[in-house]
C-alpha positions in Angstrom: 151.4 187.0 25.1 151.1 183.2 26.1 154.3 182.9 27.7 153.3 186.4 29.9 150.2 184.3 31.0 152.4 181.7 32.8 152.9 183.4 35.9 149.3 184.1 36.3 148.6 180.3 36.0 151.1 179.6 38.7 149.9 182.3 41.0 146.1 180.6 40.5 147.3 176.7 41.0 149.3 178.2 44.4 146.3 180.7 45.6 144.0 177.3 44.9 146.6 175.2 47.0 146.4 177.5 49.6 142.8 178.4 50.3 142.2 174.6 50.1 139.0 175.2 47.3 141.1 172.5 45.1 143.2 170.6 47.8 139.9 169.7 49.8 138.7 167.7 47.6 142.2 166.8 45.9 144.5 163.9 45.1 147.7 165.0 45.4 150.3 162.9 43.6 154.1 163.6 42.3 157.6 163.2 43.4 161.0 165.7 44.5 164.2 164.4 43.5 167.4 165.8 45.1 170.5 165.1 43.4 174.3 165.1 43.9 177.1 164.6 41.0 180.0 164.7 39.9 181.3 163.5 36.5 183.6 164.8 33.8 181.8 164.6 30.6 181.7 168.1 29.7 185.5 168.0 29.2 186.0 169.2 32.6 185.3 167.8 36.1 182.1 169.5 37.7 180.3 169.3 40.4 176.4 169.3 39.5 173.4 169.6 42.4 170.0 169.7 41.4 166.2 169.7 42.2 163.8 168.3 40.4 159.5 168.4 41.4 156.4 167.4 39.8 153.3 167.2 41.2 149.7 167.3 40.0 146.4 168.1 42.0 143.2 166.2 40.7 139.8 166.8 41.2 137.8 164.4 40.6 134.2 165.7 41.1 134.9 169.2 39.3 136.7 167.8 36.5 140.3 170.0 37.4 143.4 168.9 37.5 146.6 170.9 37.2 150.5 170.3 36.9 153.5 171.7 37.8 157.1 170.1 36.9 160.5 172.2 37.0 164.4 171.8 37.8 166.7 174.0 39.9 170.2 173.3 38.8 174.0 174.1 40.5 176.5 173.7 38.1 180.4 175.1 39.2 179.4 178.6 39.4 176.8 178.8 37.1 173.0 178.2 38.3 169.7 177.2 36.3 166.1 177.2 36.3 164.1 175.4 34.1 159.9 174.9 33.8 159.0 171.7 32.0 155.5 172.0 33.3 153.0 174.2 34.4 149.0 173.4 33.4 145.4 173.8 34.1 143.3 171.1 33.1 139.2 171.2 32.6 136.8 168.2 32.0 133.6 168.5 30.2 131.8 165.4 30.9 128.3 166.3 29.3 130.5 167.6 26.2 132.8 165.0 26.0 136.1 168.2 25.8 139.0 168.4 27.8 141.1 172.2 27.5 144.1 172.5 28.6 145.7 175.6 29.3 149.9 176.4 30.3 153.0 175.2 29.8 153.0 171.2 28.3 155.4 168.7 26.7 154.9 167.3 23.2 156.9 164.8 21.5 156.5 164.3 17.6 158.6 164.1 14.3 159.7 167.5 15.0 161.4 166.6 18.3 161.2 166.9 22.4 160.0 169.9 23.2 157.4 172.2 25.2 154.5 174.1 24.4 153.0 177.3 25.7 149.1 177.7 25.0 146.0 175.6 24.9 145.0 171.9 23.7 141.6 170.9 23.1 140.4 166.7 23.1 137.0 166.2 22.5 135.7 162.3 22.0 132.2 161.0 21.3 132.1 157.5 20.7 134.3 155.9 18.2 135.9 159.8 17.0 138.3 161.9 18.8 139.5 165.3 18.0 143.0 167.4 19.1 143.3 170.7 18.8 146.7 172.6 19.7 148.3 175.6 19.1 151.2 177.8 21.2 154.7 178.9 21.3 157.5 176.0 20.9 160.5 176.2 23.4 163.3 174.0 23.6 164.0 171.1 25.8 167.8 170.6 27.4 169.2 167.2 26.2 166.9 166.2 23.4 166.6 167.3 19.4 164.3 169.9 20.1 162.7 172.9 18.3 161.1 176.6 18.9 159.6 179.4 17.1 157.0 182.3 16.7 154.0 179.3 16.9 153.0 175.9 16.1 148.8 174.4 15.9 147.8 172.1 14.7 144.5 169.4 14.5 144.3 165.6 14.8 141.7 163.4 14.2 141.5 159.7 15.7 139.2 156.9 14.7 138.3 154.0 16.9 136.4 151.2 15.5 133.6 149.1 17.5 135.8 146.0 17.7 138.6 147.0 19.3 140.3 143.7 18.4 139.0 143.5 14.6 141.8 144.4 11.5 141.4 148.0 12.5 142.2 148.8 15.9 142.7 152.8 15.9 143.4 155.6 13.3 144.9 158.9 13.2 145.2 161.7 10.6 146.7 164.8 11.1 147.6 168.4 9.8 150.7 170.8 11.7 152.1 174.0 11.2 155.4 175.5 12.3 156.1 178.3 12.4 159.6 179.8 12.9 160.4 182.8 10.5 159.2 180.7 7.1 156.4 178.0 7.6 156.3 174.4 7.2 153.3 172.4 7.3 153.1 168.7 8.0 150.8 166.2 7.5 150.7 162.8 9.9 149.2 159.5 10.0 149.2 156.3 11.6 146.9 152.9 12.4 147.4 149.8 14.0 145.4 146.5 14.5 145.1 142.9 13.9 144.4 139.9 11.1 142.4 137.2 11.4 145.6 134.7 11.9 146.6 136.8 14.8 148.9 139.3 13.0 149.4 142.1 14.6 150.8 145.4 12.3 151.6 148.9 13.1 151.8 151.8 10.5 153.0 155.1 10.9 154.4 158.1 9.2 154.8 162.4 8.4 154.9 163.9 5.2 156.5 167.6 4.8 154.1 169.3 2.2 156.8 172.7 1.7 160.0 169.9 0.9 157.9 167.0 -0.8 159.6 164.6 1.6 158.9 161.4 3.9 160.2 163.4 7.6 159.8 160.0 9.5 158.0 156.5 8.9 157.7 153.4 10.5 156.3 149.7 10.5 155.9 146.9 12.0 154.4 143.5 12.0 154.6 140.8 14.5 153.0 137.2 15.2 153.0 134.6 17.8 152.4 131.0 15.8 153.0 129.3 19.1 153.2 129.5 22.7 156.8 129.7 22.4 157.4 131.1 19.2 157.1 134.8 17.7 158.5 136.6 14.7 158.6 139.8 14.3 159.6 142.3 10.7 160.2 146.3 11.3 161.3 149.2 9.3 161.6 152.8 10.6 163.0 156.0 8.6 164.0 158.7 11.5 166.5 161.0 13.0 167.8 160.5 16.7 166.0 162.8 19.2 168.5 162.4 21.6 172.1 163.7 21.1 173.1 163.0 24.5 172.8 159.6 24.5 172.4 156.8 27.3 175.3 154.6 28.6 173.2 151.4 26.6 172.8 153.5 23.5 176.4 154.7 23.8 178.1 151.4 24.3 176.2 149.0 22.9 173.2 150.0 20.4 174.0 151.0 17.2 173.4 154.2 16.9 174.5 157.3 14.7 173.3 161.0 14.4 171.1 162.3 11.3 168.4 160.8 9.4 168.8 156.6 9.1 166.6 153.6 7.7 166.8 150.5 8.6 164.9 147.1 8.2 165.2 144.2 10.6 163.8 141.0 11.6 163.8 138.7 14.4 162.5 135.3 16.0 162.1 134.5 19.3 161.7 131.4 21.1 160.8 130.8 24.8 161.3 127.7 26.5 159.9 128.2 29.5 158.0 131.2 31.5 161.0 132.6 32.8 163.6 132.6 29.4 163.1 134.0 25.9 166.1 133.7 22.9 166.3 135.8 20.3 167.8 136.5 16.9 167.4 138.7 14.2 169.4 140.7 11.2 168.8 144.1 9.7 169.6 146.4 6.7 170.6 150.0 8.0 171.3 153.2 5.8 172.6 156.0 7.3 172.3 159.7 5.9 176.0 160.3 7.3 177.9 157.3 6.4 178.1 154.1 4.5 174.8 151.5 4.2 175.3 148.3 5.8 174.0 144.9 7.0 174.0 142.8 11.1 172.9 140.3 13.2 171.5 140.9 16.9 170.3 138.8 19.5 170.2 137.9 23.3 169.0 135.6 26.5 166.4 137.2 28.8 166.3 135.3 32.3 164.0 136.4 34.8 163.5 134.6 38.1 159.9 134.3 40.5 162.0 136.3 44.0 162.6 139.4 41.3 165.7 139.0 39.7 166.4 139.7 35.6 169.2 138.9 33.7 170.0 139.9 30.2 172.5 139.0 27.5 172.3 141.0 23.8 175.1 141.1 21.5 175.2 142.7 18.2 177.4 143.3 14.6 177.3 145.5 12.2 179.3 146.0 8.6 179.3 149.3 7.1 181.7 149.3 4.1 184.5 148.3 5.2 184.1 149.7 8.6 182.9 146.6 11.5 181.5 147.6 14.8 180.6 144.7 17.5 179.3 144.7 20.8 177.8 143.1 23.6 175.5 143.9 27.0 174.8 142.4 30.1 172.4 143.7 32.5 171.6 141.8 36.2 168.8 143.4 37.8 168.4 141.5 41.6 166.5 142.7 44.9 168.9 142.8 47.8 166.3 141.9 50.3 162.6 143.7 50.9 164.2 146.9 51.2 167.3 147.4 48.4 167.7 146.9 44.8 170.3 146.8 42.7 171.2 146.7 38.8 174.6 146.5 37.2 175.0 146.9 33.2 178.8 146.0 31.7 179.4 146.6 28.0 182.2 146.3 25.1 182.4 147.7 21.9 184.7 147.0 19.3 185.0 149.3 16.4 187.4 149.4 12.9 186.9 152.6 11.4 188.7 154.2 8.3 188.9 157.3 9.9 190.9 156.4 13.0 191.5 152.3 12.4 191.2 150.4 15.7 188.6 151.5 18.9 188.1 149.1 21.8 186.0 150.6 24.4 183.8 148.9 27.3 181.8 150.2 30.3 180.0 149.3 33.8 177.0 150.9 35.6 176.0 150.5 39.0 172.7 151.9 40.3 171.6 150.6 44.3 168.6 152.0 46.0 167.1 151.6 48.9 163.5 151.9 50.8 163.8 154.2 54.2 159.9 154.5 54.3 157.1 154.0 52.0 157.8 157.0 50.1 161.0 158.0 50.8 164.2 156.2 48.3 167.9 156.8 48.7 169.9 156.0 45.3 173.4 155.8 44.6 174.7 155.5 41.2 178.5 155.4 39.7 179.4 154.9 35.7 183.0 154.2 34.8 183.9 154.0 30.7 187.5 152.8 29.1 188.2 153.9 25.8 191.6 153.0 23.6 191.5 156.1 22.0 190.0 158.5 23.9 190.2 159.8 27.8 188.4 157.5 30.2 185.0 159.2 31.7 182.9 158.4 34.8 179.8 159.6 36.8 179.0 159.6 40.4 176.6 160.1 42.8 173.1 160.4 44.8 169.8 160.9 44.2 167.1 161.0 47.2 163.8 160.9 46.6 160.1 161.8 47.7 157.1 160.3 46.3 153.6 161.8 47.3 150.9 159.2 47.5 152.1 156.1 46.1 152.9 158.3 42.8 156.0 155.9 42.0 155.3 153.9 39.1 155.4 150.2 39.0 158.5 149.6 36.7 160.7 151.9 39.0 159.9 149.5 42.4 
C-alpha cells in the first residue's frame, strides 16, 4: 500500500513544479551526474553509462520541502532504474513536528537501505522524538536489508550545557519485520570531562538472540597544542561488500562480524603537518585474532595542496599482511584539480602462501562554469595471483545553485 502511494507523491512534487505554487517561492538545489565507464570487474569487460539526479525544492515560508534522487543505468545490454529518493516534507513550527512522507534512506546496525512510509521528529527544548515505520527495500552495493515492515521510536536528550559531561543522549526501540520479527534496542551518548576528555559511546542490543549486534567507543584528548591521544573499540560487520580502492588496497579489512581495539598518538609540529601512530587488537568472526601497528604524515599546504602517507601491519596467526598509501591531492590552477592515490599490499596467507599486489588512482576535474564540472577518472590494480583489473572514464556534472558541497571543491 505504501509503495503504491509513490507515484502519487511524484505526480504532486511534478504538478507543484509545474504550476509554480512551490517553485515561486522555492530554493531549488541538487545536482545531475552523467557518467561514462568502462572497467572489467565483473569478470568481464563492460561498458556502463549512467544518470544520476537529486534535487530538493524548499520552502521556506510554508515549511515544505520535497526530494527526489534516482539513477538510470546502461549496462551491455541490460538497462536499470533505480529510486533512492522520493519525499514530502512538512514543518510545524508552533508544534515543534516535522512528517515526512515517501521514499527515504536510513542507515543503522541493520545496514544501507531505503524506506517507504512516514517519519515523525518532534523537539521541544532539550527532548526530541523519532518516529518511523515503512517497508525496507534494498540498496545496490551496500549490506542491506528488506521485508514486510520495520518502525520504530527514538528518543534524544540534549542537556542545557551543551559543552558539560553530557553532551547528547539517545535511546531507542526497532522492529523488523521480515517473515519472523526481531526487535532491537539502541543507545548512544557522547560529551566531555572536566580535563577536556572527550568520549563517545554507542551500541544495539538484539532482544530475540540475547546478543551485542554492534558497539562502539571512543575517547580522545588533546593535552597540548600539538599533542592528542586517542583509544577506540568497535564490534561491527562491514556494510559495504563492494569495497573502495583505499579499503581494498590498503585498510584492513575483512567481511563478517569483527572487534577490534586500537590506540594512537599524534603529534603536530606545525599548522600544516600532523604524525601519527598507533597499534590495535583485532578479532575477526571469520579468521584468526591478531595484533598491528598503523601510522602516517599528513602535509597540507596554504595554495591547496594535501599530501598523505599511512602505512600499516597486521599478524593474524601466522598469516602477515602489510601495506602502505600515498595520497597527493594539488589544484592545477583556479580551474582544475587533481588527486592521485598509489598503494601496495603485501600478504602471506596459509591458504594460498605469497600475494603482492599494489594500485594507482587518478581522478582530474575541471571548472567549465560555475556550476558545470568535467571529471576524468582511471584505476589500474596489479596482483601476483590474480588477473590485473582497471576502471575508466567520465563523469560530467551539473550543480543547481551552489548545491556542491565544500569538501568536493
Amino acid at each position: 500500500m505504501i509503495r503504491r502511494c509513490l507515484p502519487g507523491l511524484a505526480s504532486i512534487l511534478l504538478v507543484a513544479a509545474h504550476s509554480g505554487q512551490v517553485c515561486s517561492a522555492a530554493a531549488a538545489v541538487g545536482r545531475f551526474d552523467s557518467r561514462i565507464q568502462v572497467d572489467n570487474r565483473y569478470l568481464d569487460d563492460e561498458l556502463i553509462l549512467e544518470q544520476r539526479g537529486e534535487i530538493t525544492l524548499n520552502d521556506e515560508p510554508r515549511g515544505v520541502r520535497m526530494g527526489l534522487s534516482f539513477a538510470l543505468r546502461q549496462r551491455d545490454e541490460s538497462g536499470e532504474v533505480r529510486l533512492d529518493r522520493l519525499f514530502a516534507e512538512r514543518r510545524f513550527p508552533s508544534s515543534g513536528a516535522r512528517l515526512t512522507v515517501g521514499r527515504t534512506e536510513r542507515s543503522d546496525s541493520l545496514g544501507f537501505y531505503t524506506l517507504d512510509g512516514m517519519q515523525l521528529d518532534w523537539s521541544a527544548g532539550r527532548l526530541g522524538l523519532h518516529l518511523y515505520a515503512g517497508v525496507p527495500a534494498r540498496i545496490e552495493d551496500y549490506r542491506s536489508i528488506e521485508g514486510e515492515g520495520l518502525y520504530g521510536i527514538e528518543l534524544q536528550l540534549r542537556p542545557a550545557d551543551p559543552g558539560g559531561f553530557l553532551h547528547r543522549a539517545r535511546l531507542g526501540w526497532q522492529h523488523h519485520r521480515d517473515g519472523t520479527g526481531s526487535d532491537r534496542l539502541s543507545g548512544g551518548m557522547t560529551g566531555r570531562t572536566r580535563n577536556r576528555v572527550e568520549y563517545l559511546l554507542s551500541g544495539v542490543y538484539v532482544l530475540q538472540e540475547a546478543r551485542l549486534e554492534e558497539a562502539s567507543g571512543k575517547i580522545r584528548g588533546e593535552p597540548g597544542k600539538k599533542t592528542g591521544w586517542s583509544i577506540s573499540g568497535q564490534i561491527y560487520r562491514p556494510r559495504r561488500p563492494w569495497l573502495t580502492f583505499r579499503e581494498r588496497y590498503y585498510a584492513l579489512y575483512a567481511a563478517g562480524r569483527q572487534s577490534v581495539v586500537q590506540g594512537s598518538f599524534y603529534f603536530r609540529p606545525r599548522r600544516t603537518a600532523e604524525w601519527s601512530l598507533g597499534g590495535r587488537h583485532v578479532s575477526r568472526e571469520q579468521g584468526d585474532s591478531g595484533y598491528g601497528l598503523s601510522g602516517g604524515i599528513r602535509l597540507r599546504g596554504d595554495s591547496g595542496w594535501r599530501r598523505e602517507l599511512l602505512f600499516n601491519w597486521l599478524r593474524l596467526g601466522d598469516e602477515v599482511t602489510a601495506g602502505a598509501w600515498f595520497q597527493l591531492e594539488k589544484p592545477l590552477g583556479s580551474r582544475s584539480r587533481m588527486s592521485l592515490c598509489t598503494a601496495l599490499q603485501y600478504r602471506d596467507k596459509a591458504l594460498y602462501g605469497v600475494d603482492r599486489s599494489s594500485g594507482v588512482e587518478l581522478d582530474l576535474e575541471r571548472m567549465i562554469r560555475a556550476d558545470l564540472y568535467l571529471s576524468l577518472f582511471a584505476a589500474y590494480l596489479w596482483d601476483s595471483r590474480l588477473d590485473d583489473e582497471y576502471r575508466a572514464g567520465a563523469r560530467l556534472s551539473w550543480y543547481l545553485d551552489e548545491y556542491r558541497p565544500e569538501k568536493e571543491r
